[in-house]
C-alpha positions in Angstrom: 0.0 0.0 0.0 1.3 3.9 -0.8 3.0 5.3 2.4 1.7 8.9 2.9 4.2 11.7 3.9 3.1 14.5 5.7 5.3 18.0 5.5 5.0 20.5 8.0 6.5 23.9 7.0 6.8 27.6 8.3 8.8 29.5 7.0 11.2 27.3 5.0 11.7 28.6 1.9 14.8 27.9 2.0 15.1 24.2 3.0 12.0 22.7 2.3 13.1 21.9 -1.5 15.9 19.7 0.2 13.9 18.0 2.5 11.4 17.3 -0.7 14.7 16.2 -2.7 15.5 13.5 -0.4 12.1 11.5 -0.5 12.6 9.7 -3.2 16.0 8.2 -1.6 14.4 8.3 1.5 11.5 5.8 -0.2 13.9 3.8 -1.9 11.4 2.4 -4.6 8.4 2.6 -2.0 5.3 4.2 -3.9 4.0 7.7 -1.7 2.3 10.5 -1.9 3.7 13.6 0.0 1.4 16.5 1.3 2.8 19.6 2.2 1.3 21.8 5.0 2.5 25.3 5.3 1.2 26.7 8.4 1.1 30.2 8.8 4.1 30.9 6.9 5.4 34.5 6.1 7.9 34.1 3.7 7.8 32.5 0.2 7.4 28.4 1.7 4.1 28.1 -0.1 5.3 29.0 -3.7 8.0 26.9 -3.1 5.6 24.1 -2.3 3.1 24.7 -5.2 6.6 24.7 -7.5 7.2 21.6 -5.7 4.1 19.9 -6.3 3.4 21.4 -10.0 7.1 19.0 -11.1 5.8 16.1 -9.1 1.8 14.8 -9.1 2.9 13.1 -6.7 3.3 15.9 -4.0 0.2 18.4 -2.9 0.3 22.2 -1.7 -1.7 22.9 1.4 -1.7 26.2 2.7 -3.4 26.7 6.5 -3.6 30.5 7.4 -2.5 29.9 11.2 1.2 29.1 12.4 0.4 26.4 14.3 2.0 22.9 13.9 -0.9 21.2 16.9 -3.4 22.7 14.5 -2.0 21.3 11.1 -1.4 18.1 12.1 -4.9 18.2 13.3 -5.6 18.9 9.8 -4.1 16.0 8.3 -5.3 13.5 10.3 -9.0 14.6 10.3 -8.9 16.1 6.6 -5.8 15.3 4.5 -4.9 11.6 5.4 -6.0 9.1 2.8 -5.7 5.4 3.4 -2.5 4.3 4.6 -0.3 1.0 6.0 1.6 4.2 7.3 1.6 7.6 7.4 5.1 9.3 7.9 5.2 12.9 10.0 8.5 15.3 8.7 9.8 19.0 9.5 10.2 20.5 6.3 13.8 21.9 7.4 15.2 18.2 8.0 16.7 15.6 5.3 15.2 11.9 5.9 17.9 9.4 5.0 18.1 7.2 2.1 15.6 4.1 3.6 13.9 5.7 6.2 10.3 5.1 5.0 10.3 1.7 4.3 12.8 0.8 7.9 10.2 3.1 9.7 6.9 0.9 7.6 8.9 -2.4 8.4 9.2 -1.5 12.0 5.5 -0.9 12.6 4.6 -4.1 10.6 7.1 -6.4 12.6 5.7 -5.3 15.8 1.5 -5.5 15.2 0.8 -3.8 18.3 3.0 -0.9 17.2 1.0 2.4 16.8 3.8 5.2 16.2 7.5 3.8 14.7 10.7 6.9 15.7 13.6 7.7 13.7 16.3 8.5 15.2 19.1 11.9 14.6 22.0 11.4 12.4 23.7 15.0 12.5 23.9 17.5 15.7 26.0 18.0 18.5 23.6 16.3 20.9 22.3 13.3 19.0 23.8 10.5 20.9 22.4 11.7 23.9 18.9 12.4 22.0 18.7 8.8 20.4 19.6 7.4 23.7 16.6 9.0 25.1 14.4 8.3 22.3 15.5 4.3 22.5 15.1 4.2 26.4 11.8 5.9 26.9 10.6 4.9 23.5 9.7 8.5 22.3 8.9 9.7 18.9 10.8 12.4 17.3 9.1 15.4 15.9 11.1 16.1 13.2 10.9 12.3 11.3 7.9 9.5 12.9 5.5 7.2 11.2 2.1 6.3 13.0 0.2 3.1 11.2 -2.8 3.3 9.6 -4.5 2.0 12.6 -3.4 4.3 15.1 -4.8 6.9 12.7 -8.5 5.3 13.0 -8.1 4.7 16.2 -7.4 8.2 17.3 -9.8 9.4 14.7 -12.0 7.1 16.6 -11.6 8.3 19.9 -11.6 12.2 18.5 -8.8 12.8 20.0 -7.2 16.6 19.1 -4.1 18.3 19.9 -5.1 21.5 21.6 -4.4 24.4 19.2 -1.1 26.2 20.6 0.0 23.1 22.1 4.2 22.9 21.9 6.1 19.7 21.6 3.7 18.0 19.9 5.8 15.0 19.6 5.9 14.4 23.1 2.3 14.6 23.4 2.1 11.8 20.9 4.2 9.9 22.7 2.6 10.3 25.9 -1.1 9.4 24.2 0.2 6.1 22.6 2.3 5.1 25.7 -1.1 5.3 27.4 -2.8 3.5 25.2 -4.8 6.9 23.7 -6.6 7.2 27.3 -4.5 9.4 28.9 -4.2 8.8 32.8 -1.2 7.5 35.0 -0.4 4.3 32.9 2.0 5.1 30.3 3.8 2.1 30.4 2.5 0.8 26.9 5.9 0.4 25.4 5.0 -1.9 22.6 2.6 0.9 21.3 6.1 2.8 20.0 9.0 1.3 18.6 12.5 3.1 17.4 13.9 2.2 13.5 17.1 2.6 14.1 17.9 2.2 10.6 15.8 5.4 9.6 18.0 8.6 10.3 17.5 11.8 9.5 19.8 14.8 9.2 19.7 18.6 9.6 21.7 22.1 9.8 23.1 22.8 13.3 23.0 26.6 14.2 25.5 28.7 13.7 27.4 31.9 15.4 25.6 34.6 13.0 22.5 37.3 14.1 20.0 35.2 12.3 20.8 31.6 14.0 21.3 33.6 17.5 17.8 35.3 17.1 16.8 31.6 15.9 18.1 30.0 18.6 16.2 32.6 20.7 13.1 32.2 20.0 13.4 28.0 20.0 14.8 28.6 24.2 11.4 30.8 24.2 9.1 28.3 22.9 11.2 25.5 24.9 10.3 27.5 28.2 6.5 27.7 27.0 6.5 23.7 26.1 7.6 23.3 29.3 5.1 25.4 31.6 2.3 24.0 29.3 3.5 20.1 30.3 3.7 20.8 33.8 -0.4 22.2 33.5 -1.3 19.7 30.9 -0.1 16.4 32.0 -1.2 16.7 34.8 -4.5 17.1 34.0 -4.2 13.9 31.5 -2.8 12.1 34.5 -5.8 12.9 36.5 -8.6 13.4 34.5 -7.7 11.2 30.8 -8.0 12.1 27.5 -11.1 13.5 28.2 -9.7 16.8 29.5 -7.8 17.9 26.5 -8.6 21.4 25.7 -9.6 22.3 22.5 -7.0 25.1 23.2 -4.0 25.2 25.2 -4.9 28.8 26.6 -7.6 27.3 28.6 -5.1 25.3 31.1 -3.9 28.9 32.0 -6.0 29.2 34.9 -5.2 31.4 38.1 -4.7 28.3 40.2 -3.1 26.2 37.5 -0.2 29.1 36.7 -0.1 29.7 40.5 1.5 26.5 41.0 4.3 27.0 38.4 8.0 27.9 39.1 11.1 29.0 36.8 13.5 25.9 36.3 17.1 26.9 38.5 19.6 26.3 35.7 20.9 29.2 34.4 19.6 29.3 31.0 16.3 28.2 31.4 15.6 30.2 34.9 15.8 33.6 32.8 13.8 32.0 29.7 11.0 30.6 32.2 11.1 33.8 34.1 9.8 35.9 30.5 7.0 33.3 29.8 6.3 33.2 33.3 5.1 36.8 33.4 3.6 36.7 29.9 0.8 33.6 31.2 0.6 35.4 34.7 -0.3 38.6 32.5 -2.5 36.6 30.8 -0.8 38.3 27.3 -2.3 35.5 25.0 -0.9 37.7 22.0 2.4 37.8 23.1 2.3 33.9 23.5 1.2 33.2 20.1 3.9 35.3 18.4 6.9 33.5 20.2 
């Protein structure tokens, strides 16, 4: 059966043609279809993707007004996503390598109770420790995953939603299929994720120049927010299920919910959780959206 690929892209006009140029390697003679959502994107990432997708039938445009990766992939699920043994989840700024989609397929088929399959980093100054953590907690990575069909219809079953806003996406995955997509204390589901360790993928480290620094940034920023909203939000999950996701991540910003939270004591993120800290407590819902 055709794999489906799902892109997710803001702002990449200038790396999502690379991360396109690798899926045929990537396939390595697998038949797929590849659907490119550009979320909210500023810049020129959409007429890149309809150029993109006017040289290959094989690849569609979608272009969704808000910058919001929860809300795209959302979108995909509930809108885009044909019939699939797998459907594979990329960044748009990241290379898959040569075999990843089949390795990824294979994995989910040889383990039936599989729901989500990771890839693991091949480039980066941190990606020993990364995979390590990915193997040993069995974690999906956001930037290259593949969930089976059956996961699909079984969250599509469930109507189960990321909350619009929500950061770290991936981890919120991982926590759903760990608990078997009820949510609560149990995560220990292990056989619902398994790591391909033979599907890698690849990307451009930061550098020492204005834009990476400004780029690097805004990532600590929306690290710090991730954070604050995991504390809130698995917590409720823990207690409460899958019945008390929000529909938007805003909503777990309550007085006594926010009263509870405290800057991490390390010296980068203290100052990074102190500035989102006072944004939530402000209640500056604006402010949190643009990071």
């Amino acid at each position: 059966m055709t794999l489906s690929i799902c892109i997710f892209a803001h702002n990449e006009q200038w790396l999502l043609h690379r991360c396109i140029g690798a899926l045929d390697a990537a396939a390595a003679g697998e038949d797929y279809r590849a659907h490119i959502l550009v979320n909210g994107s500023t810049d020129e990432t959409y007429s890149v993707a309809k150029a993109l997708a006017a040289a290959d039938r094989r690849i569609t445009a979608h272009f969704l007004p808000v910058a919001d990766k929860a809300n795209a992939w959302n979108d995909y699920v509930y809108r885009i996503a044909p019939e699939a043994s797998a459907h594979i989840f990329i960044d748009g700024d990241i290379r898959p390598s040569a075999g990843a989609f089949p390795a990824l397929s294979q994995a989910l088929q040889s383990a039936p109770r599989a729901y989500g399959a990771s890839a693991l980093p091949a480039a980066g100054r941190s990606r020993r420790a990364w995979a390590a953590r990915l193997i040993t907690n069995h974690y999906l990575s956001g930037n290259l995953y593949a969930l089976s069909g059956s996961a699909l219809s079984a969250i599509r079953a469930r109507d189960i939603r990321l909350p619009f806003g929500a950061k770290g996406e991936d981890g919120l995955i991982s926590y759903l299929l760990l608990t078997d997509l009820i949510g609560g204390s149990n995560d220990s589901h292990r056989d619902r994720v398994v790591v391909a360790e033979e599907a890698t993928f690849e990307y451009d480290s930061l550098t020492l120049n204005w834009r990476d620094i400004k780029t690097y940034h805004h990532r600590l920023l929306r690290y710090s927010e991730r954070h604050l909203q995991k504390i809130i939000l698995y917590r409720l999950l823990k207690q409460n299920g899958v019945a008390a996701m929000p529909d938007n991540i805003y909503e777990i910003y309550s007085s006594d919910n926010v009263r509870q939270l405290r800057p991490r004591l390390d010296p980068v993120n203290f100052w990074y959780d102190r500035v989102m800290l006072k944004r939530v407590k402000r209640q500056n819902l604006g402010a949190l959206r643009r990071v």
